[in-house]
N, C-alpha and C positions, 0 to 999 in steps of 0.2 A: 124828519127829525129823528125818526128811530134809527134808516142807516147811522146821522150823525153818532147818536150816543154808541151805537157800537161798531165803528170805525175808531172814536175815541178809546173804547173800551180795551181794542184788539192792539193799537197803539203804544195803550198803557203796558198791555202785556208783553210786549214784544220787546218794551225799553225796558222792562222787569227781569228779564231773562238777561240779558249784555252785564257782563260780571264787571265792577268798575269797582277799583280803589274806592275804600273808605275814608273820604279826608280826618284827620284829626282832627278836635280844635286847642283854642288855647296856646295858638303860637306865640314862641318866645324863643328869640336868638339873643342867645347873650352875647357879649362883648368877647372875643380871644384874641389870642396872640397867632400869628402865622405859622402854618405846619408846614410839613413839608411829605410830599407822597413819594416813595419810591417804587417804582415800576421795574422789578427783579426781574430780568430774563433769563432762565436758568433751564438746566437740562440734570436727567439722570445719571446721564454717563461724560456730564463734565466735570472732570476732577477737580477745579477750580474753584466752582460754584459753591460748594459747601462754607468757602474763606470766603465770599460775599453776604452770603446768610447771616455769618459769623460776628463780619463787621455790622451789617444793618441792626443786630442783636444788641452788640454795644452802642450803638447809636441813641438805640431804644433805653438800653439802662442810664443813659445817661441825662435823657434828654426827655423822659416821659415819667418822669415823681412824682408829678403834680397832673399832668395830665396827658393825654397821648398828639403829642408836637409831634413828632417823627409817626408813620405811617406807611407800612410796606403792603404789596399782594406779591407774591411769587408766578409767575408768569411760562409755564412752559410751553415750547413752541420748535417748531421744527430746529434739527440738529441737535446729537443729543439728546435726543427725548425718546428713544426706543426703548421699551421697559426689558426688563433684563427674562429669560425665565423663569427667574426666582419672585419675580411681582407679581402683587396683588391687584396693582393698576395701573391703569395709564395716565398721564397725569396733563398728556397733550389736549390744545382744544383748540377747534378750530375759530372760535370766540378770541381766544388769546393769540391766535396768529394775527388775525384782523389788526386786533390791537395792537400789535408789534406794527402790524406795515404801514397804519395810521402815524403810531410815532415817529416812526424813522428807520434810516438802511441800519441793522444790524449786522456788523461782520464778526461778532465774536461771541462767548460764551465764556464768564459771568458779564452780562451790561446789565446795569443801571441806569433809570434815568430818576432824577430830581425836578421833581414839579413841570419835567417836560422842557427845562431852561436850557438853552443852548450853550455848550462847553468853547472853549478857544476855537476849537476846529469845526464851530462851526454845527457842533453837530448833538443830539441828544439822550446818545447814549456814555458812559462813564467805561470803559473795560476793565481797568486794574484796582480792585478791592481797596488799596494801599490807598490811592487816590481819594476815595469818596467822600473822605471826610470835610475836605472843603465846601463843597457843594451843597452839603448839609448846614455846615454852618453859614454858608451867604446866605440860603435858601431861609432858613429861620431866623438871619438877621433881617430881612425884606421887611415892610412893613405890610401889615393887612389893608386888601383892596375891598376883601366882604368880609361878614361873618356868616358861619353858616351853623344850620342845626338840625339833627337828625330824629325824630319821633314816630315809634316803633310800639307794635302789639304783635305780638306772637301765642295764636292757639295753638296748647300743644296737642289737641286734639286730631284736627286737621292739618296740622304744621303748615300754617300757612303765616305771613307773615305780612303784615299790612302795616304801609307809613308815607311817611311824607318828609320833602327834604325842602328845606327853608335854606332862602340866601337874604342878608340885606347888604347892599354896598353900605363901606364906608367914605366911600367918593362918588363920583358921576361916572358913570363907565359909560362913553359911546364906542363899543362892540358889541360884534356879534357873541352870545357867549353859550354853550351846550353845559349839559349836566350827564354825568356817568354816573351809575348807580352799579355795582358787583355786587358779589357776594361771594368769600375765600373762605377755606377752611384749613384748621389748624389739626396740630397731633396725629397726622398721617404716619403711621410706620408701614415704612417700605424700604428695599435696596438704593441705596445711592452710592456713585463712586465719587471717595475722595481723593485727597491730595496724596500728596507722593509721602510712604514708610504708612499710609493708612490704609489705602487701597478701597476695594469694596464696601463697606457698610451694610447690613444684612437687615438690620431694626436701626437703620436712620429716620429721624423726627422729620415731616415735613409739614412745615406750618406757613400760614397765609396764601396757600394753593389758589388758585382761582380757580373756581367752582362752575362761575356760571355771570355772565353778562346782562343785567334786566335791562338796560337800553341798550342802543345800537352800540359796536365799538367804539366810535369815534365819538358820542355823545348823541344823545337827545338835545332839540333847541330848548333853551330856558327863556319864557320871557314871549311876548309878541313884537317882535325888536329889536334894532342894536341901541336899545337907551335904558338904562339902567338908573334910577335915581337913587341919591343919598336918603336909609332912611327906611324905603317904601322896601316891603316882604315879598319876595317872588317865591312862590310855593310849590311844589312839584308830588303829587300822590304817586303813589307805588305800592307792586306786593306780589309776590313768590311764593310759591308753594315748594316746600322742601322734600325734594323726592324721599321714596321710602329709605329707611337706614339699612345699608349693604356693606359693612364694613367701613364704608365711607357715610357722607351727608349725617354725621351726626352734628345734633340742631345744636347743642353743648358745645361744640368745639368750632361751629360759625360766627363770621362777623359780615354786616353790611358795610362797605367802604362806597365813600361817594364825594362826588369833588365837580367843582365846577369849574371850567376851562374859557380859554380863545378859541373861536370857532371860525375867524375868518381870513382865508386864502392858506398861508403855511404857517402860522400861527396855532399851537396848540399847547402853550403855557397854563398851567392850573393854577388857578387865585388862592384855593381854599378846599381843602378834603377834611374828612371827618369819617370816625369810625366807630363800630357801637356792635358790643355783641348781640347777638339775637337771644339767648338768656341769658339775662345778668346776674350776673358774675357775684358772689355771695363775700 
């Protein structure tokens, strides 16, 4: 009897130590209307890239009043991404390459994709800035398939950041479906080259950078299943610790972006993403 009670004892101690997500409680997804994610592939020494930033900016003024429908991460990834002398950083990651070869062949710099939906050709990147505006608006004409909600606690003590990401369909979903959870940061000044009569950029703003990846690339599975009912909460904990502040990772200029996707065969359409600074915003 004595072993038992302490083999229980050492048990207890041992699942005391295993650091796990703190769930919230008090879930609540409210009803929205369908956002749309855009997945910016962008480089430092693409001239281009600046006039896609530019357009996703107006996308945003236009279309986020009331609340944030449009939703970008900047994504930098081989080509184009070698920091100049003059930088402070680098902004490549190998996290965001992944990402990139999850969504599709990329042959160019500035691509965009929209919720991951496949364009004429077939294919899910966007190249010409001019373009994107459509895709936007199909994208946030679609009707919602879930709703989803993001609940966040952030010590600023620890800077660590603890939550959970809620999905409810508004239909029966039989798929497979994964869950992405990032974390981008905004008001980076660094060199970037622009377009032509601009050239370099010395203190150009780089905002929505992707930071850092807390599930896999391609998603985490959500759910025990491809069934999803009308209705019922699929909940997902999570939580990051924000490395120390080095010019970068300041916790002020963070947001967690998170969205839930298609996850089966070549299928990787997002239903619903959601964004939420890590301190709100006064």
């Amino acid at each position: 009897m004595k072993n038992c009670i302490l083999f229980l004892i050492g048990l207890f101690l041992f699942a005391s130590c295993e650091e796990e997500p703190v769930p919230l409680l008090d879930i609540e997804v409210p009803p929205g209307t369908k956002t749309v994610l855009i997945e910016d592939f962008t480089g430092v020494r693409c001239a281009n890239c600046p006039r896609g930033a530019r357009a996703i900016d107006n996308f945003k003024a236009i279309n986020n009043v009331e609340n944030k429908r449009v939703i970008s991460v900047a994504v930098y990834t081989r080509t184009f991404d070698q920091p100049y002398p003059e930088s402070d950083f680098n902004f490549f990651s190998e996290e965001g390459q992944e990402l990139q070869d999850y969504i599709d062949v990329l042959i160019g710099k500035p691509a965009a994709s929209f919720n991951r939906h496949l364009n004429d050709f077939n294919e899910r990147f966007y190249l010409v800035p001019d373009s994107w505006q459509d895709p936007v608006s199909e994208e946030l004409a679609r009707p919602s398939e879930v709703n989803v909600s993001l609940e966040m606690e952030y010590d600023s003590t620890s800077r660590r950041i603890t939550g959970q990401f809620n999905m409810v369909p508004v239909i029966d979903i039989d798929e497979t479906l994964n869950y992405t959870i990032l974390i981008a940061e905004s008001h980076i000044i660094d060199p970037q080259l622009d377009g032509p009569g601009i050239g370099l950029v010395m203190d150009y703003e780089h905002n929505h950078v992707l930071r850092d990846i807390l599930t896999q690339p391609s998603g985490n599975p959500l759910g025990n299943g491809n069934r999803f009912v009308t209705g019922e909460v699929y909940t997902q904990p999570f939580s990051f610790t924000i490395p120390p502040e080095d010019g970068w990772w300041v916790a002020e200029n963070c947001e967690i972006i998170a969205f839930v996707h298609l996850a089966d065969g070549s299928e990787r359409r997002v239903l619903q993403a959601i964004s939420k600074d890590v301190v709100e915003q006064e």
